[in-house]
PQR file of N, CA, C, O and H, with PARSE charges and radii, in Angstrom:
ATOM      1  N   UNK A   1      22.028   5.608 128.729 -0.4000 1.5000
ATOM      2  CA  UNK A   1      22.075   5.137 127.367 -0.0000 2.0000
ATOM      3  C   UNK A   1      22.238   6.313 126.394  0.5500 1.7000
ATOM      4  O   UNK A   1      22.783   6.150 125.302 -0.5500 1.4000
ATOM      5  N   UNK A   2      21.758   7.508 126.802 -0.4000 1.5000
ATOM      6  CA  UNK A   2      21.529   8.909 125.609 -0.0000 2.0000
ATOM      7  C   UNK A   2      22.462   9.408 126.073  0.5500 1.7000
ATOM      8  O   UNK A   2      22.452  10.542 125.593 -0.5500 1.4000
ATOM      9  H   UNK A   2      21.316   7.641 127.689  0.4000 1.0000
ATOM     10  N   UNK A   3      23.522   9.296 126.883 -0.4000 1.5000
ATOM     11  CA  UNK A   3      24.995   9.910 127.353 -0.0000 2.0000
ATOM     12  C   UNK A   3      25.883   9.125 125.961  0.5500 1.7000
ATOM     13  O   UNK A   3      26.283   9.505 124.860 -0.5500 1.4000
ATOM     14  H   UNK A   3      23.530   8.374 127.272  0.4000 1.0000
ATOM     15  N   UNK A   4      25.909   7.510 126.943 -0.4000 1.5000
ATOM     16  CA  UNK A   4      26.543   6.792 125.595 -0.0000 2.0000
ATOM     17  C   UNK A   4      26.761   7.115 124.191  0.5500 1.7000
ATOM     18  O   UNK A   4      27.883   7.045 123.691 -0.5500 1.4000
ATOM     19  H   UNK A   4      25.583   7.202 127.837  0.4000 1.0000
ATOM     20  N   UNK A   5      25.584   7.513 123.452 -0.4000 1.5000
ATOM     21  CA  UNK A   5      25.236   7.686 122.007 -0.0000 2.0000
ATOM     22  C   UNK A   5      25.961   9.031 121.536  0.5500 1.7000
ATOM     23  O   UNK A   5      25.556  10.163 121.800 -0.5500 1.4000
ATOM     24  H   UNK A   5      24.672   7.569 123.858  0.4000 1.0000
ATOM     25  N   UNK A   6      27.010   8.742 120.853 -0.4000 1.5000
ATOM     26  CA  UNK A   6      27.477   9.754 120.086 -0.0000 2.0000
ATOM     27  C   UNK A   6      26.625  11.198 119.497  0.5500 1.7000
ATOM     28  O   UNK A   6      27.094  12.315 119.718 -0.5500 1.4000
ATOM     29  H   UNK A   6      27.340   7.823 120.639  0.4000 1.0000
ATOM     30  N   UNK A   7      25.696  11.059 118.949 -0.4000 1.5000
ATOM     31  CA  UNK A   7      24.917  11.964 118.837 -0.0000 2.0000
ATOM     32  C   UNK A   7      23.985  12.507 119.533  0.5500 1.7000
ATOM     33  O   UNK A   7      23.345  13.440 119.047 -0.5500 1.4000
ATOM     34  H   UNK A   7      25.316  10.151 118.770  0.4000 1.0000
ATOM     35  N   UNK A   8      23.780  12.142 120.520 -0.4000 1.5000
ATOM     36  CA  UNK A   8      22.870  12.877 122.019 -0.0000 2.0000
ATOM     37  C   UNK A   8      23.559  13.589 122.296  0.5500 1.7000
ATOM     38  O   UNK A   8      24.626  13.264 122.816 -0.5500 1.4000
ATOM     39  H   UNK A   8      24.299  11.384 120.914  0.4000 1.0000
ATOM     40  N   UNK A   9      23.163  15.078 122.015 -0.4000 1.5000
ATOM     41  CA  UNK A   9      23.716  15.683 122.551 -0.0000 2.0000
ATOM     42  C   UNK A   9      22.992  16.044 124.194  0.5500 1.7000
ATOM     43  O   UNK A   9      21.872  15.843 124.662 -0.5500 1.4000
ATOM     44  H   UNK A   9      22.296  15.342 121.593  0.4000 1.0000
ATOM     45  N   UNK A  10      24.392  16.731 124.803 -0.4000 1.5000
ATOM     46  CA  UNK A  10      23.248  17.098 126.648 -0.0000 2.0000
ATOM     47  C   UNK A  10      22.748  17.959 126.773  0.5500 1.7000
ATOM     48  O   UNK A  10      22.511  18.506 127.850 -0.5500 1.4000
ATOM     49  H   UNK A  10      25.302  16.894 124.422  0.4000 1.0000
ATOM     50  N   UNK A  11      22.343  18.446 125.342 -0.4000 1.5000
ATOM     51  CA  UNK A  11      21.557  19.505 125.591 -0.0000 2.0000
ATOM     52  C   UNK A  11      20.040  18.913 125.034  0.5500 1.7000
ATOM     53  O   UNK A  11      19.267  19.843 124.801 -0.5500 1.4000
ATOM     54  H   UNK A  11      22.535  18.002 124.467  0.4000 1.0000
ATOM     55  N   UNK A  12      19.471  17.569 124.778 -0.4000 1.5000
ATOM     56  CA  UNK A  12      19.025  17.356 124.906 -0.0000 2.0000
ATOM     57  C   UNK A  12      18.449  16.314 126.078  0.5500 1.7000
ATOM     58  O   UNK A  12      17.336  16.228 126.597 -0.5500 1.4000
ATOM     59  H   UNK A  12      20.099  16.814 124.967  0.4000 1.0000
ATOM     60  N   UNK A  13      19.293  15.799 126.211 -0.4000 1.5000
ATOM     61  CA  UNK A  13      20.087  15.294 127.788 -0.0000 2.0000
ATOM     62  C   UNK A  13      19.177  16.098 128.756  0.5500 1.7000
ATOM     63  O   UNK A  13      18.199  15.541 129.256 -0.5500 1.4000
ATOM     64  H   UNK A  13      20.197  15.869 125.789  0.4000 1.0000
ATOM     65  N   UNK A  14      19.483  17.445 129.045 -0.4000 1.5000
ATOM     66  CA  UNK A  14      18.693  18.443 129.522 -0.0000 2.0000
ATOM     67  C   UNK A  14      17.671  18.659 129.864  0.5500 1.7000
ATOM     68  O   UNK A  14      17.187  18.997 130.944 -0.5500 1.4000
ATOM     69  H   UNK A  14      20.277  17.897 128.639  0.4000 1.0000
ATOM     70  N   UNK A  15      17.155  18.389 128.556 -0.4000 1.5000
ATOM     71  CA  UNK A  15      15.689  18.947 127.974 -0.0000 2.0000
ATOM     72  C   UNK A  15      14.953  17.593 129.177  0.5500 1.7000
ATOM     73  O   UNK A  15      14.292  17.808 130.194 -0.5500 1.4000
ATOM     74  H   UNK A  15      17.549  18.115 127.678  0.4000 1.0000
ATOM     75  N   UNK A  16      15.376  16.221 128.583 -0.4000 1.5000
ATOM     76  CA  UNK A  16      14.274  15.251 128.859 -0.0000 2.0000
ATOM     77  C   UNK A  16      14.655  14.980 130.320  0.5500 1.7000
ATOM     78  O   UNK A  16      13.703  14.503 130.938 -0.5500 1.4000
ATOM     79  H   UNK A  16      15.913  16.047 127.757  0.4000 1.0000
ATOM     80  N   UNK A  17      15.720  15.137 131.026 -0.4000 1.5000
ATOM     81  CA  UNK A  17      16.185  14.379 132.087 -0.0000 2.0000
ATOM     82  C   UNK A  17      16.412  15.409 133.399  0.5500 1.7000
ATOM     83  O   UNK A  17      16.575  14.797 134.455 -0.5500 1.4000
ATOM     84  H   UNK A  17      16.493  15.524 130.524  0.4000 1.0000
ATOM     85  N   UNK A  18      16.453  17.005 133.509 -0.4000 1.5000
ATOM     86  CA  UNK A  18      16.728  17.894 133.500 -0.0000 2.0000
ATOM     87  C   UNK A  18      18.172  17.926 134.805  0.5500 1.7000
ATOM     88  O   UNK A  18      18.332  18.562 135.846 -0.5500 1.4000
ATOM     89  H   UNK A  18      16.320  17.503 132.651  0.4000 1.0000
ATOM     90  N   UNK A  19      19.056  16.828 134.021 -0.4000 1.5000
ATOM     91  CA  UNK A  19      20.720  16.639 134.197 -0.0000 2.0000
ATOM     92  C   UNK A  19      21.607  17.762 133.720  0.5500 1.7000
ATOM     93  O   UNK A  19      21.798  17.272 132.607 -0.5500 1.4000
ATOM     94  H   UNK A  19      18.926  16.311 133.175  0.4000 1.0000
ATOM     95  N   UNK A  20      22.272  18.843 133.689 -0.4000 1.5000
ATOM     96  CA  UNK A  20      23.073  19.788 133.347 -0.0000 2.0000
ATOM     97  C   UNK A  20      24.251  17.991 132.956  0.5500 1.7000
ATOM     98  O   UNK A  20      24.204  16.820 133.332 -0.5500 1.4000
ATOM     99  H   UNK A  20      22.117  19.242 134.593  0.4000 1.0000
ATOM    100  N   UNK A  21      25.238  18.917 131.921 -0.4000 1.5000
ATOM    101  CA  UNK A  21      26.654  18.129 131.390 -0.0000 2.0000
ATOM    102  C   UNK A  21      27.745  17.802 132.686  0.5500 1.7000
ATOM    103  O   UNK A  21      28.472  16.817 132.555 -0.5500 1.4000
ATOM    104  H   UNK A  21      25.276  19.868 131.615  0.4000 1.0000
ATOM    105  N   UNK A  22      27.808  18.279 133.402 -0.4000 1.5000
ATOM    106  CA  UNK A  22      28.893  18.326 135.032 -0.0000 2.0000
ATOM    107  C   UNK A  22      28.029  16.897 135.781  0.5500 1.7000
ATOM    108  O   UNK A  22      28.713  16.002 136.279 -0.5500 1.4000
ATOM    109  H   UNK A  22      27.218  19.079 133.509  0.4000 1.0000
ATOM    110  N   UNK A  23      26.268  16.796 135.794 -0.4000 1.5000
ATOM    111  CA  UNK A  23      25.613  16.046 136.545 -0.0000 2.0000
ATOM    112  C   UNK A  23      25.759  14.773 135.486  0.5500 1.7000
ATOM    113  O   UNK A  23      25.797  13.702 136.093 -0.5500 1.4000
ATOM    114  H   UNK A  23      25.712  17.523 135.389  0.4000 1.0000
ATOM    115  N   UNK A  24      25.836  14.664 134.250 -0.4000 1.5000
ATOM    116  CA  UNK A  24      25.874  13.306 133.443 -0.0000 2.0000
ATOM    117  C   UNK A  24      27.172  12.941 133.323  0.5500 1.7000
ATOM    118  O   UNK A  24      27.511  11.760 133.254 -0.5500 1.4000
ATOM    119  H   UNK A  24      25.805  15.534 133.758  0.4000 1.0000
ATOM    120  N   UNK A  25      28.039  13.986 133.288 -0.4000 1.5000
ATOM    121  CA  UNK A  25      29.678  13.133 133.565 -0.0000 2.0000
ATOM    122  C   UNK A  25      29.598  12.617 134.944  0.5500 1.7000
ATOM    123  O   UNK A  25      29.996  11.454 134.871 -0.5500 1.4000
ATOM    124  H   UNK A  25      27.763  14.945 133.345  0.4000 1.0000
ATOM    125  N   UNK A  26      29.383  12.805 135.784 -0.4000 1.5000
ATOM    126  CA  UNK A  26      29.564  12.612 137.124 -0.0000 2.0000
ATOM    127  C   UNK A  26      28.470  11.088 136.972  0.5500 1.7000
ATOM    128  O   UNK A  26      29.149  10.132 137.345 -0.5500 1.4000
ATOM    129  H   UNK A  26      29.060  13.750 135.844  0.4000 1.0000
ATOM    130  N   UNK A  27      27.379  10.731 136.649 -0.4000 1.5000
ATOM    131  CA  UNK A  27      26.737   9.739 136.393 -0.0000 2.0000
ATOM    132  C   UNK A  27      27.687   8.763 135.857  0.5500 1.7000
ATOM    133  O   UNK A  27      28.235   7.932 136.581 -0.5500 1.4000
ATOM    134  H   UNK A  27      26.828  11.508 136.346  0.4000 1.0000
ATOM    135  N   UNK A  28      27.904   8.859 134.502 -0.4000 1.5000
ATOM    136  CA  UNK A  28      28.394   8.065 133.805 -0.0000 2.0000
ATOM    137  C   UNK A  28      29.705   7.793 134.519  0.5500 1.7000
ATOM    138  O   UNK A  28      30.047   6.659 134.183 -0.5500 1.4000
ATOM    139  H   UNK A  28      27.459   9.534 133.913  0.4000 1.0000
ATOM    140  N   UNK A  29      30.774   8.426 135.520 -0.4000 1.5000
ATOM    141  CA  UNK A  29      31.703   8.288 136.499 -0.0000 2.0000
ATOM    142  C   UNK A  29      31.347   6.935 137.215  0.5500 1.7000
ATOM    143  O   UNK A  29      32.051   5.968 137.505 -0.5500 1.4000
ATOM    144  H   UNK A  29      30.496   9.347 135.792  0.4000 1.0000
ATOM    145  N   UNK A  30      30.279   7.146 137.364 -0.4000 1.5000
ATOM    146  CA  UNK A  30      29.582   5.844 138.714 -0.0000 2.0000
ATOM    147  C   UNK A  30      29.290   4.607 138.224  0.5500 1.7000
ATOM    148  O   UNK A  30      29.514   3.469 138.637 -0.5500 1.4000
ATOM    149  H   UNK A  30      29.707   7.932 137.128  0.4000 1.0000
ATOM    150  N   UNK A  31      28.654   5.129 137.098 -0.4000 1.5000
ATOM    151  CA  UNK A  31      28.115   3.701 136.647 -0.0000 2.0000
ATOM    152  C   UNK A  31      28.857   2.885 135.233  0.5500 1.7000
ATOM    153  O   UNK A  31      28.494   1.908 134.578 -0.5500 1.4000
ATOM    154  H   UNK A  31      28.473   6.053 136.763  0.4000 1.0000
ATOM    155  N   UNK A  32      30.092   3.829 135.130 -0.4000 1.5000
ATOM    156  CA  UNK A  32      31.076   2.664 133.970 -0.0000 2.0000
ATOM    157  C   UNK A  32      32.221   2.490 134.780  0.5500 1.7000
ATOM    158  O   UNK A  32      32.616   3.207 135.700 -0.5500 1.4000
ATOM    159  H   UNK A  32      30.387   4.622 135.662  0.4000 1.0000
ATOM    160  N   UNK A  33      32.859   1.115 134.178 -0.4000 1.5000
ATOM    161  CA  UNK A  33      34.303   1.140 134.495 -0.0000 2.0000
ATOM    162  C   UNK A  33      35.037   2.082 133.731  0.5500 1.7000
ATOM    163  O   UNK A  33      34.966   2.671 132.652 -0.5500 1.4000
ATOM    164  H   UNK A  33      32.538   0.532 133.431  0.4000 1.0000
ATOM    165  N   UNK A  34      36.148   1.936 135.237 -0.4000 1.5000
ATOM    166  CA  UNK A  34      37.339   3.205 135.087 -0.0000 2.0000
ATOM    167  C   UNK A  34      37.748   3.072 133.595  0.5500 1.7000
ATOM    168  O   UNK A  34      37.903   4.000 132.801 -0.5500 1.4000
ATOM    169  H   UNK A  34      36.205   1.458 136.113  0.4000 1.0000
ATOM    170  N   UNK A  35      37.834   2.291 133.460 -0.4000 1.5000
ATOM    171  CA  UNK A  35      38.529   2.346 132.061 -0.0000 2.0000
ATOM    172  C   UNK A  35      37.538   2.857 130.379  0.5500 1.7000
ATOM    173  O   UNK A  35      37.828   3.514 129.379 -0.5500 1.4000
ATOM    174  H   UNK A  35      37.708   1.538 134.105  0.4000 1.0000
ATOM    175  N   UNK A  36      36.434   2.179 130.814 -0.4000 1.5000
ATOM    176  CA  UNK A  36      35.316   2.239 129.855 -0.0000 2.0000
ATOM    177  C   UNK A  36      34.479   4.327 129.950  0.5500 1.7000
ATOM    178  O   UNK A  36      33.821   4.840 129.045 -0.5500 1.4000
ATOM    179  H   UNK A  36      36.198   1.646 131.626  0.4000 1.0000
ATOM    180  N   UNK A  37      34.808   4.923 131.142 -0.4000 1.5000
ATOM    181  CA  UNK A  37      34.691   6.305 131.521 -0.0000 2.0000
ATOM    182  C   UNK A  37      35.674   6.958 130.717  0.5500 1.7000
ATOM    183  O   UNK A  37      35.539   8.002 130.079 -0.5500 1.4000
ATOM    184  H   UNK A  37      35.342   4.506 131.877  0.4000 1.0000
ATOM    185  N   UNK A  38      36.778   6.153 130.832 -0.4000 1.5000
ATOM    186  CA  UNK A  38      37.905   7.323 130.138 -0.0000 2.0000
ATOM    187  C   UNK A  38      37.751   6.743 128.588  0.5500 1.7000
ATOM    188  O   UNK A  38      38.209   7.556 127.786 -0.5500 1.4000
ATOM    189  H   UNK A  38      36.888   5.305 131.350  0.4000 1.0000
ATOM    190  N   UNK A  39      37.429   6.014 128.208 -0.4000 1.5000
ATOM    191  CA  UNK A  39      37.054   5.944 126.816 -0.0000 2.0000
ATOM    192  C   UNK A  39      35.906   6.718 126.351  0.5500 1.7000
ATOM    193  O   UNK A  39      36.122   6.973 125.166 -0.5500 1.4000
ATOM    194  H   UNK A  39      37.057   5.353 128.860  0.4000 1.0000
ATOM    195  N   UNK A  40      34.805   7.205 126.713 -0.4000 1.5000
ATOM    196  CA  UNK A  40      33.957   7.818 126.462 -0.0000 2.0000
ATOM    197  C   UNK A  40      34.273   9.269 126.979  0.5500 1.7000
ATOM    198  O   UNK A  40      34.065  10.196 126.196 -0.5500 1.4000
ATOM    199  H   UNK A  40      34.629   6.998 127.675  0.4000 1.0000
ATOM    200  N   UNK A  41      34.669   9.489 128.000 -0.4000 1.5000
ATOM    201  CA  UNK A  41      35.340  10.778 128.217 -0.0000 2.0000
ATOM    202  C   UNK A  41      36.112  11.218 126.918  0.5500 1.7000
ATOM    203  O   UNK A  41      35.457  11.995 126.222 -0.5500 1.4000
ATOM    204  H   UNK A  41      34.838   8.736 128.636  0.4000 1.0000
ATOM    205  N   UNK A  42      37.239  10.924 126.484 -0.4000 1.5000
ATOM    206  CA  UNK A  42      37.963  11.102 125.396 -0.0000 2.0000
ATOM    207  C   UNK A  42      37.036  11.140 123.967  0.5500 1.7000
ATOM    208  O   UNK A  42      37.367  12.002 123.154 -0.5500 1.4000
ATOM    209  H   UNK A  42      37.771  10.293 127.049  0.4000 1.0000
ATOM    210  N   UNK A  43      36.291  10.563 123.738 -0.4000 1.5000
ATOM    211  CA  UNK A  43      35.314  10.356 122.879 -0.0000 2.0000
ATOM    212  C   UNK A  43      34.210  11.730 122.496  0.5500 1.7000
ATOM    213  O   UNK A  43      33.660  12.187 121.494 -0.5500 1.4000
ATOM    214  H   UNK A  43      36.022   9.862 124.398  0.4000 1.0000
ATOM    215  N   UNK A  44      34.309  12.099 124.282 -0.4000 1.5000
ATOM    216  CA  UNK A  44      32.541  13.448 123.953 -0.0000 2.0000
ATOM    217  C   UNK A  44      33.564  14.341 123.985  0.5500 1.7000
ATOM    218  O   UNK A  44      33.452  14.890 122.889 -0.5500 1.4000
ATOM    219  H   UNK A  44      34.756  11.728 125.096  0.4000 1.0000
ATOM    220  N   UNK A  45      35.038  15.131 124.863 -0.4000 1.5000
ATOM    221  CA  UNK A  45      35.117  15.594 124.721 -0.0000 2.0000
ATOM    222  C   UNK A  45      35.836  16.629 123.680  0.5500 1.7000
ATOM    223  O   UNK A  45      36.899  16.345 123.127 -0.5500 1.4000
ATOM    224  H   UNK A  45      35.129  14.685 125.754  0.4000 1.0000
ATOM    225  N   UNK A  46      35.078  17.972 123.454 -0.4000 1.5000
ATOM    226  CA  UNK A  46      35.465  18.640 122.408 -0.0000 2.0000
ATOM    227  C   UNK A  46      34.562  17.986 120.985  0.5500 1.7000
ATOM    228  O   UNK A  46      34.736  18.376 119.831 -0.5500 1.4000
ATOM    229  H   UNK A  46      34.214  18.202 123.903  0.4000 1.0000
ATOM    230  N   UNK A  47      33.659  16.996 121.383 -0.4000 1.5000
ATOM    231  CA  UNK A  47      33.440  16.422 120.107 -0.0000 2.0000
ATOM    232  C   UNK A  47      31.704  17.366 119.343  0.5500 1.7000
ATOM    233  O   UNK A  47      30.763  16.703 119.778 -0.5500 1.4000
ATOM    234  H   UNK A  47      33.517  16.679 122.321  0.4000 1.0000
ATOM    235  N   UNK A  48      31.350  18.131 118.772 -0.4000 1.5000
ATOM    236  CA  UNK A  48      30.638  19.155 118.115 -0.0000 2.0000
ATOM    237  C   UNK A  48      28.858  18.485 118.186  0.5500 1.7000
ATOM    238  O   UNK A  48      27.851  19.192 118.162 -0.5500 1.4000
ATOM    239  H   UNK A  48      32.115  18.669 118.418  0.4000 1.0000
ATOM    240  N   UNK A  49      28.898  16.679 118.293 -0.4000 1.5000
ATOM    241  CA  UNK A  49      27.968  16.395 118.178 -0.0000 2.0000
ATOM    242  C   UNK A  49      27.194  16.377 119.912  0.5500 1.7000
ATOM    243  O   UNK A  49      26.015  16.654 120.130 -0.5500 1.4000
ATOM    244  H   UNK A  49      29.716  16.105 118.312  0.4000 1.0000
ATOM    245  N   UNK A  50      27.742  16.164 120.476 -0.4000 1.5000
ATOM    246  CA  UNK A  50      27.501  16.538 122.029 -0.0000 2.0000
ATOM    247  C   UNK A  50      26.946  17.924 122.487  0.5500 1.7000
ATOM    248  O   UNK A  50      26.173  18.207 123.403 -0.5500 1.4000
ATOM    249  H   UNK A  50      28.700  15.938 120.299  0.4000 1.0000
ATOM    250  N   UNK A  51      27.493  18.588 121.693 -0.4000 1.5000
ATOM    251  CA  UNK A  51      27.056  20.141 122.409 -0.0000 2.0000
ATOM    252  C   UNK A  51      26.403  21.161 121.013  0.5500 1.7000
ATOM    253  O   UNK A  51      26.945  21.557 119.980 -0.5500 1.4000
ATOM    254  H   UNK A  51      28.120  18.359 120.949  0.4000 1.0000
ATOM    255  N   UNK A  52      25.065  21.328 121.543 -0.4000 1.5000
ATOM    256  CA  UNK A  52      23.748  21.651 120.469 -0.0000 2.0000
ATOM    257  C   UNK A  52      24.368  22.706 119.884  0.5500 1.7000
ATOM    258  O   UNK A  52      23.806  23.094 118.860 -0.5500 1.4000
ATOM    259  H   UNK A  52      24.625  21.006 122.382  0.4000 1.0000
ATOM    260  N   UNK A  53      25.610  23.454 120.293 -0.4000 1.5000
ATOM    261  CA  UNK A  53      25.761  24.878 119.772 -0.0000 2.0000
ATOM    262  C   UNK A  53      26.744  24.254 118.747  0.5500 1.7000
ATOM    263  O   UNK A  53      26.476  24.437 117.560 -0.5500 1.4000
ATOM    264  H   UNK A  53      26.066  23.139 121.125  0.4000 1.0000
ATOM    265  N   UNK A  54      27.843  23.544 119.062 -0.4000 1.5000
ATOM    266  CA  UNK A  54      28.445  23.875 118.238 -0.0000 2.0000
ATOM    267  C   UNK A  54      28.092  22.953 116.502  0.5500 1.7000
ATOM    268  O   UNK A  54      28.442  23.024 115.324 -0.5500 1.4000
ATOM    269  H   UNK A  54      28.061  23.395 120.027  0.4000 1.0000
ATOM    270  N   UNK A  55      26.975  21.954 117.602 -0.4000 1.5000
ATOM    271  CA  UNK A  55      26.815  21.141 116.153 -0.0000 2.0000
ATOM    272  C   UNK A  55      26.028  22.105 115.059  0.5500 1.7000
ATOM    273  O   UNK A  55      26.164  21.889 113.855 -0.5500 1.4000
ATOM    274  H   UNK A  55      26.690  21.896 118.559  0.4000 1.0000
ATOM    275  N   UNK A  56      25.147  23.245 115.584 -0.4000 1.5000
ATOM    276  CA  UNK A  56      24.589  24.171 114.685 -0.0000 2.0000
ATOM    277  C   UNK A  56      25.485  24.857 113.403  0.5500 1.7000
ATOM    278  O   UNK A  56      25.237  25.170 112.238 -0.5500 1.4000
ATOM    279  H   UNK A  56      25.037  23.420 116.563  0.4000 1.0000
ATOM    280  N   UNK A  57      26.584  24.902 114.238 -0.4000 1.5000
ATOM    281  CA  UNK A  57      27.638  25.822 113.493 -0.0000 2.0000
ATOM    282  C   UNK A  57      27.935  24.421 112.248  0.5500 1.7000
ATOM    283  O   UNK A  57      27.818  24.440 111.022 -0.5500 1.4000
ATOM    284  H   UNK A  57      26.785  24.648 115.184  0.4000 1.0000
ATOM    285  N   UNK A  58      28.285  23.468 113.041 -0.4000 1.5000
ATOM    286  CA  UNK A  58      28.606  22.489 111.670 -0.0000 2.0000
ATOM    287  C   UNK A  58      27.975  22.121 110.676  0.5500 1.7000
ATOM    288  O   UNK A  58      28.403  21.889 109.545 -0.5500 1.4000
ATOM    289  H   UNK A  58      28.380  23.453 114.036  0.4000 1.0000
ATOM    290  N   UNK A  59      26.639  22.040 111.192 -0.4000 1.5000
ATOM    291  CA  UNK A  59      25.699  21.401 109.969 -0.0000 2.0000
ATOM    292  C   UNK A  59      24.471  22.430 109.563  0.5500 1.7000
ATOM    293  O   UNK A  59      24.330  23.390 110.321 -0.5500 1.4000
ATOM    294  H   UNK A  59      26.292  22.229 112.111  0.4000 1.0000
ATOM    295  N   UNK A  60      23.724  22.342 108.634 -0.4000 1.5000
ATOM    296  CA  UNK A  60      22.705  23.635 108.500 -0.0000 2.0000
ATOM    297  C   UNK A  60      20.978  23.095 109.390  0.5500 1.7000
ATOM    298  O   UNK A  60      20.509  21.963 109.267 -0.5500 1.4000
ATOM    299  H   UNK A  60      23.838  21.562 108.019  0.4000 1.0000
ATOM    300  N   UNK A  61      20.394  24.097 110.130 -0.4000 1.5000
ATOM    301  CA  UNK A  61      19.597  23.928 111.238 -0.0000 2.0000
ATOM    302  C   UNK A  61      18.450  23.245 110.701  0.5500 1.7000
ATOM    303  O   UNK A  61      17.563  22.870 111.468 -0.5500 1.4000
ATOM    304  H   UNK A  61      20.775  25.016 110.229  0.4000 1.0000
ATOM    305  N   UNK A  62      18.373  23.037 109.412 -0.4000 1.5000
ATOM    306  CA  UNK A  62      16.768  22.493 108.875 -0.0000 2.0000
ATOM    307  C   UNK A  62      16.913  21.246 109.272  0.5500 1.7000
ATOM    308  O   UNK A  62      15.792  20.737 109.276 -0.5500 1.4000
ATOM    309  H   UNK A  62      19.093  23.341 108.789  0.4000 1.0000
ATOM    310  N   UNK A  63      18.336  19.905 109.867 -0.4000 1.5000
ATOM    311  CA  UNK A  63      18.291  18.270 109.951 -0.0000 2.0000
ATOM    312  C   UNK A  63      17.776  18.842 111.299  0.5500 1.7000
ATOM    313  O   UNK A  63      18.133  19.827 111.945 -0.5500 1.4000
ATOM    314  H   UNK A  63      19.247  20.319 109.863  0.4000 1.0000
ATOM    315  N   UNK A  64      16.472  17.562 111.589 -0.4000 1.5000
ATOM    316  CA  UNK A  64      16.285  16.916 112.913 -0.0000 2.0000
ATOM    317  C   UNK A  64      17.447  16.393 113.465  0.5500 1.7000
ATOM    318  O   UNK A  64      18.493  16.013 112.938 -0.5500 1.4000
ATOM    319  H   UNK A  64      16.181  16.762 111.064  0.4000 1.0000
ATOM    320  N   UNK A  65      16.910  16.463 115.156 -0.4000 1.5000
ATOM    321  CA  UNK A  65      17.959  15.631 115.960 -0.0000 2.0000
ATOM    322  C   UNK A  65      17.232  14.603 116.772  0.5500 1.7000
ATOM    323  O   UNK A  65      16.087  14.674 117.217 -0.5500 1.4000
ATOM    324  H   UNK A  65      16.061  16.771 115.585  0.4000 1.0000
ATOM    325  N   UNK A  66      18.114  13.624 116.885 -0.4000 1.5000
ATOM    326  CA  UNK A  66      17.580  12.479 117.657 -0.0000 2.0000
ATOM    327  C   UNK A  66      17.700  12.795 119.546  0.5500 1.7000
ATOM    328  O   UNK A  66      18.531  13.432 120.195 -0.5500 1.4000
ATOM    329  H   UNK A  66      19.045  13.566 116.524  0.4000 1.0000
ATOM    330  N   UNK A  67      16.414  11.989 119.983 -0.4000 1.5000
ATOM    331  CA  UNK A  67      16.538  12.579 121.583 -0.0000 2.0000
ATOM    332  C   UNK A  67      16.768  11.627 121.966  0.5500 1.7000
ATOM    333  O   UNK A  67      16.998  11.597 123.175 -0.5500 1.4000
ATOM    334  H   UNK A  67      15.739  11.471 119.457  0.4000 1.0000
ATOM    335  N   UNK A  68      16.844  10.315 121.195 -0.4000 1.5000
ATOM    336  CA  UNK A  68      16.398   9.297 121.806 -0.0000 2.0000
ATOM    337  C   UNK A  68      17.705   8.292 121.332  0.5500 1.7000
ATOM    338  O   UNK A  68      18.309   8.567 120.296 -0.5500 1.4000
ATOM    339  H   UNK A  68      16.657  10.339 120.213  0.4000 1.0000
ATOM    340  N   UNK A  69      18.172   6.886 122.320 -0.4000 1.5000
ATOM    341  CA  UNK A  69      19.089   6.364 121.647 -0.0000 2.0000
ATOM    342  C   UNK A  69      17.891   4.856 121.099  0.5500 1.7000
ATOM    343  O   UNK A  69      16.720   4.606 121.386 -0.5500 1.4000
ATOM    344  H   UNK A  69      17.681   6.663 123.162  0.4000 1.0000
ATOM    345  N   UNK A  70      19.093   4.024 120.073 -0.4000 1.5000
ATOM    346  CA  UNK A  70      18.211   3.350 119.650 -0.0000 2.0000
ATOM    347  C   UNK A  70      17.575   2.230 120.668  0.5500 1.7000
ATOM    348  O   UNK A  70      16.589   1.513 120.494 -0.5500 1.4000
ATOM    349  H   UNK A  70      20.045   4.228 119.841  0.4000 1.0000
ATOM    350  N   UNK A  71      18.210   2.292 121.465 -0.4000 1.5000
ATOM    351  CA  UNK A  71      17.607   0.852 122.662 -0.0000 2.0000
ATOM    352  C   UNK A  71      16.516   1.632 123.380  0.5500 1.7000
ATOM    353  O   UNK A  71      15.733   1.139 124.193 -0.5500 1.4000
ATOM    354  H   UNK A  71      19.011   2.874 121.607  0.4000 1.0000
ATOM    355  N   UNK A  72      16.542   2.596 123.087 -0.4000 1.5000
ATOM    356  CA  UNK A  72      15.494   3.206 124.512 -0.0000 2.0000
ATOM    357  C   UNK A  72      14.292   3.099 124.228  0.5500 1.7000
ATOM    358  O   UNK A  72      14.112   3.920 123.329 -0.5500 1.4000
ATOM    359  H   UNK A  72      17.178   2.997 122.427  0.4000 1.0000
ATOM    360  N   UNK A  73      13.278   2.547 124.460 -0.4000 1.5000
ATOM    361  CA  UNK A  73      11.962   2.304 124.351 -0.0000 2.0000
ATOM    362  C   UNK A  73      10.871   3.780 124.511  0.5500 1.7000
ATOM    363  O   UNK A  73      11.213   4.724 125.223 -0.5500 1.4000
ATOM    364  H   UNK A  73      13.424   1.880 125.190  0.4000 1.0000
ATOM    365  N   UNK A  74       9.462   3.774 123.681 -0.4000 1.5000
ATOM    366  CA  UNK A  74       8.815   5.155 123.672 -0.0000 2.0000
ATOM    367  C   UNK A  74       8.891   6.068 122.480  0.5500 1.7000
ATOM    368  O   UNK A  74       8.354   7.175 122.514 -0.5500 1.4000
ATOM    369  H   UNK A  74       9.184   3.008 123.102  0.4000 1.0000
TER
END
């Protein structure tokens, strides 16, 4: 579900699940259709909110980040 979410990035991904980005593509491989993979593939990659570094560079470090998506319970 925190792969799915545009703004999860896997580097928090990481933190809670301790999945590296190579081990959650390869997940999300298994468990979407072919077609619904390459839509989200196209979607994370290169995209700034996915990867903690580059979203730093975009936005200024004082916003919180979400770890969590909204369905996920806790």
């Amino acid at each position: 579900m925190m792969a799915w979410e545009d703004r999860t990035s896997f580097d928090a991904i990481r933190m809670q699940f301790g999945l590296e980005p190579g081990e959650v593509i390869k997940l999300m491989r298994q468990e979407l259709k072919e077609n619904s993979f390459r839509l989200w593939r196209a979607r994370t990659s290169g995209r700034s909110t996915k990867h903690e570094a580059r979203f730093r560079e975009r936005v200024e470090s004082g916003s919180m980040r979400r770890f969590r998506a909204k369905s996920q319970r806790g």
